[in-house]
N, C-alpha and C positions, 0 to 999 in steps of 0.2 A: 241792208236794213237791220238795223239793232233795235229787238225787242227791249220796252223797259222790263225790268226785275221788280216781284215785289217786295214791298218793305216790312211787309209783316206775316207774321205764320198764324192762320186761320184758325181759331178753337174749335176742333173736331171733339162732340160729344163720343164715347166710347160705348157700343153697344152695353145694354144689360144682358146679352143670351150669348154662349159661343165660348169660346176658349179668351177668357182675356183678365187682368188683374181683378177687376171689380167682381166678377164673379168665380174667381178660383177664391178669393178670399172667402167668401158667402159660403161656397162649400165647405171652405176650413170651417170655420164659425160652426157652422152648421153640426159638422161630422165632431168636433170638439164636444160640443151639445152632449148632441147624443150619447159619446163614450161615457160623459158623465151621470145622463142619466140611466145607462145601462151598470153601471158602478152604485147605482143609489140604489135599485131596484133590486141588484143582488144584497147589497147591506142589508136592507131593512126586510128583506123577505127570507133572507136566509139561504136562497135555493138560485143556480145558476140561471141566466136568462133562459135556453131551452127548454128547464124544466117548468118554470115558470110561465113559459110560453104552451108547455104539455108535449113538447116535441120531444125528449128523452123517455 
């Protein structure tokens, strides 16, 4: 008996949760952000994030 083959490859949506491109980028993005606005915060206040936070 010979199975037919299919002719086409199924569009598999890619979860949003979990280890996968879609959301390793979203953390880049995300952690990029952030660095920046830890860089703003030292600028304009003069004083390292920790101390600004009162933790030094």
């Amino acid at each position: 008996m010979n199975q037919p083959q299919p002719t086409t490859t199924p569009n598999l949506n890619e979860p949003k949760f979990g280890f996968n491109q879609y959301s390793e980028r979203l953390n880049g993005r995300a952690a990029m952000i952030g660095f920046l606005i830890t860089l703003a915060i030292e600028y304009f206040s003069g004083q390292g994030l920790l101390s600004w936070l009162g933790l030094s």
